[in-house]
N, C-alpha and C positions, 0 to 999 in steps of 0.2 A: 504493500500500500504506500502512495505517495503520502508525505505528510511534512513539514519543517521542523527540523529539531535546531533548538540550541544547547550549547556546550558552553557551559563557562568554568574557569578554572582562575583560583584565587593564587595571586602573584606576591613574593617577598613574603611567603610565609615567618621565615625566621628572625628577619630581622624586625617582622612587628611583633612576635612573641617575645624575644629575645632581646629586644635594646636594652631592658632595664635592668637594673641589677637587684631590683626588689622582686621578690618571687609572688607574691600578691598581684602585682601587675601584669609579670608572665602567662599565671594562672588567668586572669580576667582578660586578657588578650587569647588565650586560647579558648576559653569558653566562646568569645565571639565573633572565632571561626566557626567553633561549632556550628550558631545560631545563623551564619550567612544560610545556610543549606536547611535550619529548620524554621523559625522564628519570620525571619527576615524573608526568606522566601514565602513561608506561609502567608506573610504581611502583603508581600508582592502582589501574590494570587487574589486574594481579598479584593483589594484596590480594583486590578486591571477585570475582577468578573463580578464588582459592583458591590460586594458583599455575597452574592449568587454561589457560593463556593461548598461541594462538598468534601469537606475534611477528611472523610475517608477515603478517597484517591491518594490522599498525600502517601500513606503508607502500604498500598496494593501491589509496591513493586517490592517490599519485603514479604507480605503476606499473601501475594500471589502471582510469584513470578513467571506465570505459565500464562496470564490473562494480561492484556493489549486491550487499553482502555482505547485509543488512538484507534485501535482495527474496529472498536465496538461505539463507534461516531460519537466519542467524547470531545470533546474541543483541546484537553490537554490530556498528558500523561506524564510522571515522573517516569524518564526510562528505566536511571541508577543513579545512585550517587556511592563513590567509591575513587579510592585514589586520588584527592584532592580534585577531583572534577562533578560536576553535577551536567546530566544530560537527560533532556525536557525534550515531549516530542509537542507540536499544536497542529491543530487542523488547517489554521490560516498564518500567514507569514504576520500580517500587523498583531496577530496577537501574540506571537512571539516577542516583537520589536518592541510592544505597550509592557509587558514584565519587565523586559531587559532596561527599559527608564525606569520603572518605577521600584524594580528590585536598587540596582544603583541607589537610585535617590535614597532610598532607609539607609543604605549604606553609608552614605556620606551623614546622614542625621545621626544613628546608633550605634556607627564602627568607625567612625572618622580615621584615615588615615590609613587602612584599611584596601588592596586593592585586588581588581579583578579582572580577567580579560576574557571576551565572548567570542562564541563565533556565532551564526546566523547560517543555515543550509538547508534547502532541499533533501528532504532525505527520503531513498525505497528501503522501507522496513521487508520486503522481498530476498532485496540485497544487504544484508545488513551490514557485514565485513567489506562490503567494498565502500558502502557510505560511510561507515564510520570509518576509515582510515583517511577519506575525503573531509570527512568536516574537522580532523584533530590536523589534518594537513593547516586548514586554514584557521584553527586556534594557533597554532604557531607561527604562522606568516603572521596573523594581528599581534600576538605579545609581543615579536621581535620589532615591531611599525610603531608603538602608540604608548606610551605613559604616563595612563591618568592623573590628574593633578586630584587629590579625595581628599587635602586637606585646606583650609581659608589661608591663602598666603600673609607671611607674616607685615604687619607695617612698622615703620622708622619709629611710633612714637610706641611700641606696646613692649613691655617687658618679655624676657624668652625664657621659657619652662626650661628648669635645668635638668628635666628627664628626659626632655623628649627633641627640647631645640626650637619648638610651635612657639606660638606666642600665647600668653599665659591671660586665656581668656575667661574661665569657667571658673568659679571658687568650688573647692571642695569641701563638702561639710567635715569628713572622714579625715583629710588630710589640714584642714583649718588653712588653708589658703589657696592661693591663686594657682592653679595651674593649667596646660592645653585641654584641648577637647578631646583630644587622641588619648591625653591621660586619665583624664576623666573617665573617658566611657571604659578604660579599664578597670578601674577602683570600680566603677560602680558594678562589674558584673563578675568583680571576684568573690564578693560575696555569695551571688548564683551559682559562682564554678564551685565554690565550697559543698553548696548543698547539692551538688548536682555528682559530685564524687561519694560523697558519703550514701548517697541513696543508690547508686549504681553498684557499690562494692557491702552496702549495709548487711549484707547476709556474713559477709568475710571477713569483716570486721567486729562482728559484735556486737556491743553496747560500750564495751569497755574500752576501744582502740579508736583514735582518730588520725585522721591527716592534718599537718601544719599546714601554713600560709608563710611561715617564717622561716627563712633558712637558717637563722639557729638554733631552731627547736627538732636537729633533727637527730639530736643525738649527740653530739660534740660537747666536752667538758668545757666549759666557759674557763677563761687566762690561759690555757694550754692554744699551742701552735696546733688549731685546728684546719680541719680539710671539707669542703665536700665533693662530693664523686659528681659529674654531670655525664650522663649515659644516655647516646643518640643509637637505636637499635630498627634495623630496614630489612624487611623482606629483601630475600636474593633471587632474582629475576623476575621480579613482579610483575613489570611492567609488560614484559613477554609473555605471561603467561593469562594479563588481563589483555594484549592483542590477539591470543589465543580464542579466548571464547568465540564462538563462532555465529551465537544467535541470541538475544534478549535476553531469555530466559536463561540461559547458562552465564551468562554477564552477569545479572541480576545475582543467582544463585551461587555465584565466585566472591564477589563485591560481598553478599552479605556474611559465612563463613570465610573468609576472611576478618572479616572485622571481627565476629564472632573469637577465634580462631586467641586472636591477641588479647581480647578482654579475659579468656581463661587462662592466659599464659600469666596476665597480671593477678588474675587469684590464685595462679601456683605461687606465683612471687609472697603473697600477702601469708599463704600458708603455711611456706617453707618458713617465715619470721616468725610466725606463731608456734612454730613447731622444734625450731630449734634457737628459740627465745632465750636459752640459761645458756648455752654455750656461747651467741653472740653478745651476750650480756660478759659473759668471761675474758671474751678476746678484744671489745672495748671498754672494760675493768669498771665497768658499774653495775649500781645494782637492781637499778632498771633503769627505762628510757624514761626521759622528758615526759612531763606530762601535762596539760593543758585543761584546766580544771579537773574533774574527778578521770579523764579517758588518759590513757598513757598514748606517745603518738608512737607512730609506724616512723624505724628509722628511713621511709623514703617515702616521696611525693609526685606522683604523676602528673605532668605537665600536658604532656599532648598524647594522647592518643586515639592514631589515627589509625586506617583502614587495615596496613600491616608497616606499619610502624608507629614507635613510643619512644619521648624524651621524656626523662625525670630525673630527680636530684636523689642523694642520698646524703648518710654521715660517710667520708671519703673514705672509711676503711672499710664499707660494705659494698660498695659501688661494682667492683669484679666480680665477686662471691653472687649478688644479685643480676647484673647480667648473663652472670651462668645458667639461674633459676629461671629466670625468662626464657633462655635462649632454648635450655633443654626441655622445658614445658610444652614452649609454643612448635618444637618440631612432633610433640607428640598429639598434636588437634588433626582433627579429618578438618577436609575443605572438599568442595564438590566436584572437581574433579581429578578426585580420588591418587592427586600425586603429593609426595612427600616435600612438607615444609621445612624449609629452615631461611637463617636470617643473619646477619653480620651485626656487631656492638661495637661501637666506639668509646671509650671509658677515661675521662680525664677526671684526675683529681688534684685539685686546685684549690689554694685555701679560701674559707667562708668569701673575705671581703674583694677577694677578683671582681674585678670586670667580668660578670655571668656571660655578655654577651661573644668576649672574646675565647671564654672555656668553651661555650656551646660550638663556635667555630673548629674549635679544635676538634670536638668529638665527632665533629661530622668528618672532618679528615683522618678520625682513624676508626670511622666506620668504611670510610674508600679503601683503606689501606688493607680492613679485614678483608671488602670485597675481593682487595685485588688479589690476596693469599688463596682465595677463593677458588679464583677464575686459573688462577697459575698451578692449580692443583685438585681441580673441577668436583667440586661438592663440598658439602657440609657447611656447617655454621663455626663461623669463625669470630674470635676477638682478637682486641689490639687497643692497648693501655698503654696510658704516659701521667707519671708523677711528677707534677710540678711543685718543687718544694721554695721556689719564688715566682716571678711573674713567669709568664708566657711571652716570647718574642718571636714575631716571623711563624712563617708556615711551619709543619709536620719537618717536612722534606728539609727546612732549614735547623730545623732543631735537632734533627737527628745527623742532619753532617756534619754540625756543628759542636756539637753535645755527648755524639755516639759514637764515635770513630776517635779510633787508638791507633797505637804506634802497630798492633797484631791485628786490627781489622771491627770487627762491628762488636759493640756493647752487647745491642740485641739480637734473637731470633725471632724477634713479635712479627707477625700476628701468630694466633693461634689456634688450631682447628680443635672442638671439643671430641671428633672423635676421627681418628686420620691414623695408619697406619705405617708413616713416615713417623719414628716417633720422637725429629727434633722439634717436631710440629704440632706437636700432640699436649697440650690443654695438660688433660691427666697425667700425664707423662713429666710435667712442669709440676704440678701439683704435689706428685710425689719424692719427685727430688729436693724440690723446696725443704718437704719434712724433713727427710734425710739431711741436708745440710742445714740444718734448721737445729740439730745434733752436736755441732761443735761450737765452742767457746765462743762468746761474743767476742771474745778481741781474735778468735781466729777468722771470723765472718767479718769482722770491720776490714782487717787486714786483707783478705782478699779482693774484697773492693778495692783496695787501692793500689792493689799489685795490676790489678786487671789494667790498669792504663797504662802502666809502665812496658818493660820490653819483655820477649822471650825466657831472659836469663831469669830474671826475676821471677816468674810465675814458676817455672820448672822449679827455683830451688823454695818456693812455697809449697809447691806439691810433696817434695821431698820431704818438707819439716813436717806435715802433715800425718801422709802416710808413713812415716817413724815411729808416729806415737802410737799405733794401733789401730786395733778393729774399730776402734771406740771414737777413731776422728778418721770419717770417714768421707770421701768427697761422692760426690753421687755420678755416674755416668749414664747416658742413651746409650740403648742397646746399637749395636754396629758401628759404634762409632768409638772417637779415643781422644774425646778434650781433655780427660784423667789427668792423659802426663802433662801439658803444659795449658790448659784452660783452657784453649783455643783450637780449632780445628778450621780448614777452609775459609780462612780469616772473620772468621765469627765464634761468638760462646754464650752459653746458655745461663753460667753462671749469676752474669747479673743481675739478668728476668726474676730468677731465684731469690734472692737478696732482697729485689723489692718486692714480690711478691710474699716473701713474708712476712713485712709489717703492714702489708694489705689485704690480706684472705686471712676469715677465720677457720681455724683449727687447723692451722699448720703447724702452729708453736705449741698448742693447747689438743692433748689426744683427748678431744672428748668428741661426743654427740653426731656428726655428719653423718 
């Protein structure tokens, strides 16, 4: 059937979520991403059909993905929404064109600042893969042409919000003074994003367990050189496998078990904390978590989550240990076309008072970086961690030439595949060595660190003092291989990963509970 669909897809996601360094503001900027695709839309629809609107259309393509409202002479249809896109089919072209202002317009009133780019097509729901590869053709030709101006430019005489840079026009009751509109409409809908996580995960949580809005409630001993973890984690070939679908219905039904798919990956997260609550209690030496009137909180906070991917913060010495939880959760969810998931995790941990937006940056570069362990060594779910024990400067790739490279070759072996048969590659493989050298004397583990950078001669007659003193100081080796005698092998060693990975994963130090 002939019919017009529009596509739109919401542009600079991160750095609207991401500018600030308050995590309240975060939060309320993703909740109204959310609301562009439910609220905001639904507002749209209203308008442009008079008020004539029946609301249960909106949700027919989760609840009946086999029925074509568009084929059964509706005027509209939601096709899907998935993957940061939303695609709407109409019987007529202006009533397409009449949403696409009027959805806009609410945007710039209740998301200020906020942007989106459309496309407008003809489409044969006959042919469905061939139109839709035609109309995302021409959402990119438009994103790459045109960007929208969604926020009031600023003038010479108005003071400039020092969160955002806008001109500091809206007073906030919450905050007791002046600030943008773009800040604004974040405060005001973190409060919704609060009630809007707590009722979503209410079964998983309790009564007794909440989520913060503060990133130093998330676990971190207050005076202590504290960290948090910021963990950027993406489905591995998603996007091919949502060009894949081949007809509505199975679009529809990929789109929704997906997103499915990652909301139980996050209540494995939530469970594994409840379940092994006294041992992470042990490994960051308290004697329980933060607590927020009578609820004690969860040491991590969900920021975005999207259709198969999730950004959240933690306390920085949980941040690995929980993208593990996720990573090996969410490989075990069915999706609807019944092939195995997995996902790559970027992990930086960076202390509380960073710039959130420049940590987020990071984690996205070494979610690329697992991908690319990934692709180099075809399958599985992969991570890749960097500890920053001062600022952050320059890219990944600059920080690790700069940072990682010795006189014998590369610091690290990251990324890391969680289950890989190469096993300098191998997650587990890292996890148990850690313990193992986890075993000898802290000043013989400080020492190693610092031989590691030095030359040949040095590490070799480290190993020597080592292995002299017994079974009892023992260095750990990968099978097939022989960094034993002088730390290094093929100008890399695994050593270090080990090192920090200690005072970042629990129960490596601590034989309790996993």
């Amino acid at each position: 059937m002939q019919c017009y669909c529009l596509l739109v897809d919401i542009v600079g996601i991160q750095r609207y979520v991401f500018g600030s360094n308050k995590l309240k503001e975060n939060l309320g900027a993703s909740y109204l991403l959310e609301e562009v695709y439910r609220e905001y839309l639904k507002g749209a629809l209203k308008a442009v059909f008079a008020g004539d609107l029946d609301e249960s259309y909106l949700d027919l393509w989760k609840t009946k993905p086999e029925y074509s409202a568009i084929e059964d002479d509706k005027p509209f249809e939601i096709a899907y929404i998935g993957g940061g896109n939303a695609m709407l089919f109409f019987s007529k072209e202006e009533i397409a064109q009449a949403l696409l202002r009027e959805w806009t317009r609410q945007l710039l009133v209740y998301a200020p600042g906020l942007s989106i780019s459309a496309a407008i097509e003809a489409f044969d729901t006959s042919r469905f893969d061939e139109s839709k590869g035609h109309i995302f053709e021409s959402l990119a030709r438009n994103k790459n042409s045109y960007a929208p101006v969604t926020v009031l430019l600023r003038h010479g005489i108005t003071a400039e919000c020092a969160h955002s840079g806008y001109s500091m026009d809206v007073y906030s009751e919450s905050e007791g003074r002046y600030v943008s509109s773009v800040i604004n409409a974040k405060l005001e809908a973190a409060n919704k994003a609060k009630g809007k996580i707590h009722k979503l995960f209410k079964e998983d949580i309790c009564d007794d367990h909440c989520f913060t809005d503060n990133l130093g409630n998330l676990g971190q001993k207050e005076g202590e050189d504290n960290h948090i973890a910021i963990v950027h984690i993406d489905g591995n070939s998603m996007a091919d496998r949502f060009a894949s679908q081949g007809s509505l219905r199975a679009l529809r039904e990929f789109s929704k078990s997906v997103h499915n798919a990652t909301v139980n990956a996050v209540r494995a997260m939530i469970k594994a904390i409840t379940d092994h609550r006294q041992m992470l209690l042990g490994f960051l030496d308290r004697e329980g978590f933060q607590r927020e009137g009578v609820k004690e909180v969860l040491p991590f906070r969900p920021i975005i989550i999207g259709g198969d991917d999730i950004t959240f913060v933690s306390e920085g010495r949980l941040g690995i240990w929980l993208a593990e939880q996720f990573l090996r959760a969410f490989e075990q969810q069915p999706v609807s076309d019944n092939k195995p998931l997995d996902a790559s995790a970027g992990v930086v941990i960076t202390k509380s008072k960073y710039p959130f937006y420049r940590g987020y940056r990071l984690s996205e570069e070494l979610c690329r970086s697992a991908k690319k362990g990934r692709r180099a060594h075809q399958g599985g779910s992969w991570i890749d961690f960097h500890i920053a024990f001062g600022g952050i400067s320059g890219s990944l790739e600059e920080i690790r030439d700069t940072q990682y490279n010795v006189a014998q070759g590369s610091l690290i072996m990251r990324p890391y595949c969680l289950r890989f048969d190469k096993k300098e590659h191998d997650f587990e493989t890292l996890k148990q060595n850690a313990k193992t050298l986890s075993t000898l004397p802290n000043n013989k583990i400080k020492q190693m660190r610092e031989v590691l950078s030095l030359g040949k001669d040095q590490t070799e007659i480290f190993v020597k003092e080592v292995t002299a003193r017994g079974e009892g100081h023992k260095i750990p080796e990968i099978a097939g291989r022989n960094f034993r005698q002088s730390l290094f092998e093929n100008a890399k060693t695994p050593y270090f990963d080990m090192i920090e990975l200690m005072e970042f994963y629990p129960a490596i130090k601590k034989e309790v509970g996993v």
